[in-house]
C-alpha positions as semicolon CSV with decimal commas, in nm:
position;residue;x (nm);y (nm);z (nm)
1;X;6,769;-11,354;-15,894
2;X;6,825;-11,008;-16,022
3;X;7,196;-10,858;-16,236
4;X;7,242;-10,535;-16,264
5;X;7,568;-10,439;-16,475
6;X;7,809;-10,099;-16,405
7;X;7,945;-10,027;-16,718
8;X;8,297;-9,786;-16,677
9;X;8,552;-9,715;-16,849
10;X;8,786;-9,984;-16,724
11;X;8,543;-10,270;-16,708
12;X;8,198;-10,413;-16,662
13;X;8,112;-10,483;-16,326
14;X;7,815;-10,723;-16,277
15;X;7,517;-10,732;-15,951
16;X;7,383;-11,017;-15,927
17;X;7,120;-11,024;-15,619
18;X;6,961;-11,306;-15,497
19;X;7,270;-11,570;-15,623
20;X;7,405;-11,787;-15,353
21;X;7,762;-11,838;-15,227
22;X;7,727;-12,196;-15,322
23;X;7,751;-12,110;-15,710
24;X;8,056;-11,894;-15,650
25;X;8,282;-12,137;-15,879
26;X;8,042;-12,070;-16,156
27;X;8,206;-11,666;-16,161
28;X;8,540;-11,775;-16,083
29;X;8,800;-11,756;-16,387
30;X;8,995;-12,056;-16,445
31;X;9,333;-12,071;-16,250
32;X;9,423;-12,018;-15,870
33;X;9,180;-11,802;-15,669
34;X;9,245;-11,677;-15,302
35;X;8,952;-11,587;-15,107
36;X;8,974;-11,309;-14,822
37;X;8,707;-11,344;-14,562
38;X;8,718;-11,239;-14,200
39;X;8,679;-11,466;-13,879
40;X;8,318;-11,498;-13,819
41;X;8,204;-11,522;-14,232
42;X;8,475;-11,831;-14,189
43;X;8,328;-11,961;-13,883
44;X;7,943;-11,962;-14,043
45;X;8,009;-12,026;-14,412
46;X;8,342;-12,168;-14,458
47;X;8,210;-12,499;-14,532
48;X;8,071;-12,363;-14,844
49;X;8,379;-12,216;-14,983
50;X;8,525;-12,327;-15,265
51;X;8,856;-12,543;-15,213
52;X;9,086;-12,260;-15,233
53;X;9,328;-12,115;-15,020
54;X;9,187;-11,859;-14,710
55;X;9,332;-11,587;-14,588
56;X;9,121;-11,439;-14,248
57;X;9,132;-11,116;-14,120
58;X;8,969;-10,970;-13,793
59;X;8,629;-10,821;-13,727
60;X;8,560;-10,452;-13,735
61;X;8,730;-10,088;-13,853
62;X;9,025;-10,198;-13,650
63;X;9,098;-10,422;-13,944
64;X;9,082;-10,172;-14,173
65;X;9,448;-10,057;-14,180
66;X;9,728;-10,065;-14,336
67;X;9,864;-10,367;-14,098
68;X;9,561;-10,557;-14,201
69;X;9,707;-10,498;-14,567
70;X;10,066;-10,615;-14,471
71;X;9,943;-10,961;-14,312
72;X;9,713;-10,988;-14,648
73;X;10,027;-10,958;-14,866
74;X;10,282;-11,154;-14,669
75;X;10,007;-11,429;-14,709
76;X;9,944;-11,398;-15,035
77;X;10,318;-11,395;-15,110
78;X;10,308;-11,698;-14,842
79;X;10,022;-11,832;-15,100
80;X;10,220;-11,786;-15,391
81;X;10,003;-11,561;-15,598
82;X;10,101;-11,412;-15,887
83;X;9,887;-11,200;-16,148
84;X;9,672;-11,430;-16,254
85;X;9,581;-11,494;-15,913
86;X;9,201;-11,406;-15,871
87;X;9,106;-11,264;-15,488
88;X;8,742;-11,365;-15,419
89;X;8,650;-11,137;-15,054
90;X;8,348;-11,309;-14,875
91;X;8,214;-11,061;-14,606
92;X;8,065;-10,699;-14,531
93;X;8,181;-10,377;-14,603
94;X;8,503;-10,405;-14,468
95;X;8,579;-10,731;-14,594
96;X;8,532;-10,578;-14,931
97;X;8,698;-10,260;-14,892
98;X;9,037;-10,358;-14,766
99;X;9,042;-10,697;-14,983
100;X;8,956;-10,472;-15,313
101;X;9,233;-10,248;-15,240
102;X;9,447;-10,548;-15,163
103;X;9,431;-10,698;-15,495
104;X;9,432;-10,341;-15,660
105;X;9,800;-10,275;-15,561
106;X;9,943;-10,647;-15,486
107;X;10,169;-10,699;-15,791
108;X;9,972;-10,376;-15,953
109;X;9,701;-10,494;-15,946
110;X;9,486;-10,851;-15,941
111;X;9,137;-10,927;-16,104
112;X;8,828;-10,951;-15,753
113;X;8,509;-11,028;-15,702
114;X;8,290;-10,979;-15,373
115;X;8,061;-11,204;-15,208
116;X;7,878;-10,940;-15,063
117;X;7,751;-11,072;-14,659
118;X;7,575;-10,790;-14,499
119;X;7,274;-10,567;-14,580
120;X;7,503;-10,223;-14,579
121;X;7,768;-10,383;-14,810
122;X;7,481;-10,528;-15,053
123;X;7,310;-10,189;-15,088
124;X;7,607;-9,988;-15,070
125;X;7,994;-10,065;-14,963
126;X;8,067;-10,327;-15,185
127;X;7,912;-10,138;-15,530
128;X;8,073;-9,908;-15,716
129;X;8,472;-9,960;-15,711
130;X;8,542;-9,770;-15,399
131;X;8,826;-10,009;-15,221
132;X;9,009;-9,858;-14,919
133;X;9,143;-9,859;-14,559
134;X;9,132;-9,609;-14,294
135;X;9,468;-9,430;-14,114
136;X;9,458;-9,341;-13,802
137;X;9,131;-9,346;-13,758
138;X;9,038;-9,113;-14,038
139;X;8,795;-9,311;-14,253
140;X;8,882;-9,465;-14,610
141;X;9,195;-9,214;-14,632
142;X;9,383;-9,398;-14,822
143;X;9,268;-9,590;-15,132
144;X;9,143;-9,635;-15,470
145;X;8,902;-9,653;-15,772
146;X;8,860;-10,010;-15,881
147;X;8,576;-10,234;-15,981
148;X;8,522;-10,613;-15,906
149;X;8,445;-10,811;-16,182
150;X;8,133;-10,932;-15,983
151;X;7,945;-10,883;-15,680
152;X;7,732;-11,122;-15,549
153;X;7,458;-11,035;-15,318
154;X;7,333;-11,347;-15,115
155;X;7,038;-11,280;-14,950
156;X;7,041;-11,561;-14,751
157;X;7,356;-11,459;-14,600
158;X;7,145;-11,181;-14,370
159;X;6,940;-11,448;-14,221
160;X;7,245;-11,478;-13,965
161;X;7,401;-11,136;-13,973
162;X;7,392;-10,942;-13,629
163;X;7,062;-10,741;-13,564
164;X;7,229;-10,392;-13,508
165;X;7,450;-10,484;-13,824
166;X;7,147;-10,553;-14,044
167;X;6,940;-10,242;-13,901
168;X;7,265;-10,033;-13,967
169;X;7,177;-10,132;-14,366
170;X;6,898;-9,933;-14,391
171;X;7,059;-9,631;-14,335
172;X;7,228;-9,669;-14,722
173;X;6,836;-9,769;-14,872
174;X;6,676;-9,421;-14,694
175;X;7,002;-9,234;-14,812
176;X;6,983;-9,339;-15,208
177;X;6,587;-9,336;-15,168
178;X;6,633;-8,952;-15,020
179;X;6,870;-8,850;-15,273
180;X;6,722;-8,972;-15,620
181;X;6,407;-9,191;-15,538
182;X;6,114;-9,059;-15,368
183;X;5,889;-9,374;-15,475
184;X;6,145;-9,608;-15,323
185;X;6,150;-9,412;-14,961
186;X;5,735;-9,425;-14,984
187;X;5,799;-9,784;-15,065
188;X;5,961;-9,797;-14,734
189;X;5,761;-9,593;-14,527
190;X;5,498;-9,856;-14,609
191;X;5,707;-10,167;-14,592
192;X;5,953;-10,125;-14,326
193;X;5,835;-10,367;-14,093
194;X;5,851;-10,622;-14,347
195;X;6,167;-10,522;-14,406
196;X;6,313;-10,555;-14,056
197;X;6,182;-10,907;-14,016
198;X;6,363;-10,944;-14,375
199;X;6,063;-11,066;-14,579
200;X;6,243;-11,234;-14,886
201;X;6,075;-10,984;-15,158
202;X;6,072;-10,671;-14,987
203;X;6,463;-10,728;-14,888
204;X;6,543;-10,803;-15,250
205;X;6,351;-10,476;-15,395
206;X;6,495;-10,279;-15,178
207;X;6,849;-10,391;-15,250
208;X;6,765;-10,379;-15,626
209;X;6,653;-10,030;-15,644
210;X;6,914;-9,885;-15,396
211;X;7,185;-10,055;-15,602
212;X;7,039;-9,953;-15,940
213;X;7,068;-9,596;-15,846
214;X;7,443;-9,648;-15,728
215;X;7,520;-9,821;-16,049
216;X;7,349;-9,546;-16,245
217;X;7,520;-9,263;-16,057
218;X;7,851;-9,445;-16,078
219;X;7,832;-9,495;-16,442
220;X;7,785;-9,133;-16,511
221;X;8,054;-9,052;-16,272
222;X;8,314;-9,343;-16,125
223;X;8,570;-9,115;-16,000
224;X;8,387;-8,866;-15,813
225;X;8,423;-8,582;-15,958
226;X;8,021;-8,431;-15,932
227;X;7,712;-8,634;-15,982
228;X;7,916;-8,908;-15,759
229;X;7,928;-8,677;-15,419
230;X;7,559;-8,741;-15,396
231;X;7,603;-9,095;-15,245
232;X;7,773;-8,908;-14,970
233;X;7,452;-8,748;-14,849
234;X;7,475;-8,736;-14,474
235;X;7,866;-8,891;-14,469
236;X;8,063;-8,584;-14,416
237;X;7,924;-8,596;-14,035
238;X;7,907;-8,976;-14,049
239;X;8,255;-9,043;-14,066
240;X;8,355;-8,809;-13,792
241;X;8,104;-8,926;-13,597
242;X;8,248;-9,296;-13,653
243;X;8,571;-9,134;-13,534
244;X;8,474;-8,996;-13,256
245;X;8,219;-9,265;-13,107
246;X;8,291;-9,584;-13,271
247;X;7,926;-9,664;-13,375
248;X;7,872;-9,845;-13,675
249;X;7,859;-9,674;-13,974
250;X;7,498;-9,714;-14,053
251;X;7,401;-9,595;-13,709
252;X;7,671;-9,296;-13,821
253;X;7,504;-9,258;-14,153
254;X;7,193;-9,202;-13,978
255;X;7,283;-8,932;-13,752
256;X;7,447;-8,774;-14,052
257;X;7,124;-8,808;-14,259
258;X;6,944;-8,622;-13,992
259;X;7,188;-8,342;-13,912
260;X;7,253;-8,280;-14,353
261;X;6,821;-8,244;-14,351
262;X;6,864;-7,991;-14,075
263;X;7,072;-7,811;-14,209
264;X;6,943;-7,800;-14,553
265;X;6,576;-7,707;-14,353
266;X;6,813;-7,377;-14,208
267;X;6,904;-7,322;-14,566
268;X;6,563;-7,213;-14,673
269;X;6,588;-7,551;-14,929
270;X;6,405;-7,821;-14,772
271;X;6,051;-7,813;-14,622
272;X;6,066;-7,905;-14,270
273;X;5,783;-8,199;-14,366
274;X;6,042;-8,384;-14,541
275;X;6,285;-8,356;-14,290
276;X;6,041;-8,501;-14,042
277;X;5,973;-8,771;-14,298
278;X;6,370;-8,866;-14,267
279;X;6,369;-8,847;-13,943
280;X;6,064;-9,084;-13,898
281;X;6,158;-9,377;-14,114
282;X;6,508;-9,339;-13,956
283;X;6,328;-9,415;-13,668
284;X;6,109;-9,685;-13,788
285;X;6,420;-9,851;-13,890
286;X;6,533;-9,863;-13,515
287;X;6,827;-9,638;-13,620
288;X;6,953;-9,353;-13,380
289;X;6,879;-8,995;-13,459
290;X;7,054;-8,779;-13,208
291;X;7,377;-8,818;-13,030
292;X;7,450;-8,636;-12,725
293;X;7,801;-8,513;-12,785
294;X;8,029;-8,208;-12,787
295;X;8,060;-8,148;-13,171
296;X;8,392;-7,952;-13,114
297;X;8,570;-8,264;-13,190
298;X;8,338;-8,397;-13,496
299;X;8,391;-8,034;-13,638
300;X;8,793;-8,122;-13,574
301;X;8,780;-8,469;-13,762
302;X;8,545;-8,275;-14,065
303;X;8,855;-8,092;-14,159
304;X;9,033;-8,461;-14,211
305;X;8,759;-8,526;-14,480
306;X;8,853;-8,597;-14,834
307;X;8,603;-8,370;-14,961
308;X;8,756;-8,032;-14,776
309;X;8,856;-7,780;-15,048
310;X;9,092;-7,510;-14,837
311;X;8,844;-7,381;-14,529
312;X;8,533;-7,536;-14,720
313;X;8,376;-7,867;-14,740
314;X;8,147;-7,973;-15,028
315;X;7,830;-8,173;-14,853
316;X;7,468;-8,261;-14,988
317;X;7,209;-8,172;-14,905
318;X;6,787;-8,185;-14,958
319;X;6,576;-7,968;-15,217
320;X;6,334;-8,227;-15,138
321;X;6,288;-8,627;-15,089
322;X;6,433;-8,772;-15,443
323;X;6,660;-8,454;-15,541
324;X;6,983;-8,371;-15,360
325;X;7,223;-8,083;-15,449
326;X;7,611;-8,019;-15,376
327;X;7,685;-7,695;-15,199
328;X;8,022;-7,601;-15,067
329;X;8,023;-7,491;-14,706
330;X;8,243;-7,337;-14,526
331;X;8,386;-7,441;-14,146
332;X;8,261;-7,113;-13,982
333;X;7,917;-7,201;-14,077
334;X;7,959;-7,545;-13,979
335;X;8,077;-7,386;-13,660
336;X;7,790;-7,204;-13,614
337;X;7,502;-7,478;-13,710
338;X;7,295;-7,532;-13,395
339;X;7,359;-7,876;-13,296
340;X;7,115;-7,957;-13,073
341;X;6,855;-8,322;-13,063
342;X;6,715;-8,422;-13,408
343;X;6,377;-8,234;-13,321
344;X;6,618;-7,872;-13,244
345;X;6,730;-7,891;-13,603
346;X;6,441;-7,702;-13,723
């Protein structure tokens, strides 16, 4: 077991990987907690829930709305919370995201904690304070900066997740490996297969390092504002992509990761050898790497993005494995990027 602590200025936020669900009462404060989980977490692990009261949501981004949040608070009014009331979400990414930003504006504002179920949230989702929901379609559009008091990263837990789900993961290791960590994406070029039949050790190093360099980017930067817009390496085109498709957002991310690396190989800033080392562990990973699509439309939903700036959009991209930059781009030369299969990117 492994804790990693995100110190911010609103509070300390503690990691700890490798702790099980069935010590969750030991990081519960005393007085009434509500726990947030969604159907199937309920159907696998509900037995090992504290005896608390459970509110369920469904599965999926269709949950993530702003219905979901009105059936969250008419239950917890139904619960009679009040603020003291600690909100424990059990689940994946979406679990986390929509019950973070439930407690962050229920009564303004509740203390949380995750218990973090899938390999994408463990890495990624559920570290760093980002709580939101999506609005009409249009991913995380609405929502806020807030960190749990604790997320706990049972391993265990991805024994039973869904193959595609716990492939989908990976995506969020090669993008913080790609960004600040070249010795953690050699580490996976040599240990992937390990890693996809979820050997105990590699799993839990790999989780470790990808969430140390979250925590370390979102201590010098919670809110965004620069060093923060890294993590979003290969998102800009992964959330239209989710829009337009429906795939998960790991299989999204990776898409994303392999169009940003093409682009920043067009650029004149990354040598095509590292681009073709993306695109091979993406592959080792069993993650997709082209989509055969009219990007008119992804191009359209790009313009909903959070990060757009008037006709620009500021998106990472490569220098090499290990260092990413922020450049801002503008739609015209989005427009005019050659969109072709992963190995037309060049």
């Amino acid at each position: 077991m492994k804790t990693i602590e995100i110190t911010t200025d609103s509070r300390v936020s503690k990691i700890v990987i490798g702790e099980s669900i069935r010590n969750l009462t030991d990081y519960l404060p005393a007085g009434k907690t509500i726990i947030i989980t969604d159907d199937n977490i309920h159907k696998h692990y509900g037995k090992s829930f504290p005896d608390v009261p459970v509110i369920t949501i469904g599965l999926g981004e269709k949950s993530k709305t702003l219905d979901t949040l009105s059936v969250i608070f008419e239950k917890l009014i139904a619960c009679e919370a009040d603020r003291s009331t600690f909100i424990v979400a059990v689940g994946g990414g979406i679990v986390c995201d929509v019950a973070g930003f439930a407690a962050s504006i229920f009564m303004r504002g509740l203390r949380f904690g995750f218990v973090s179920t899938s390999l994408l949230s463990q890495v990624d989702a559920s570290v760093g304070g980002k709580n939101g929901v999506n609005f009409r379609g249009y991913k995380n559009m609405i929502g806020v900066f807030n960190q749990p008091e604790f997320v706990i990263a049972d391993t265990n837990m991805l024994q039973t997740l869904d193959e595609k789900e716990f492939r989908s993961g990976f995506a969020e290791i090669v993008k913080a490996a790609a960004i600040k960590d070249e010795a953690l994406f050699s580490y996976l070029e040599m240990h992937y297969a390990e890693a996809l039949h979820k050997e105990p050790h590699v799993l839990e190093k790999l989780i470790y390092d990808s969430v140390l360099i979250k925590s370390q980017v979102v201590e010098q930067d919670e809110k965004e504002k620069g060093e923060r817009m890294k993590l979003n390496f290969g998102h800009t085109f992964a959330h239209a992509i989710e829009h337009e498709t429906g795939m998960l957002h790991g299989e999204a991310v990776s898409i994303g990761m392999v169009l940003a690396a093409g682009m920043s190989v067009k650029m004149g800033l990354l040598p095509e050898s590292e681009a073709d080392r993306i695109i091979q562990i993406l592959v080792n990973l069993q993650l997709p790497v082209s989509l055969n699509t009219d990007f008119g439309p992804l191009i359209e939903a790009m313009k909903k993005d959070k990060k757009r700036e008037n006709d620009n959009l500021h998106m990472v991209f490569l220098e090499r494995i290990g260092n990413a930059v922020i450049k801002k781009i503008s739609f015209n030369q989005l427009e005019n990027f050659n969109y072709r299969n992963h190995y037309d990117l060049r």
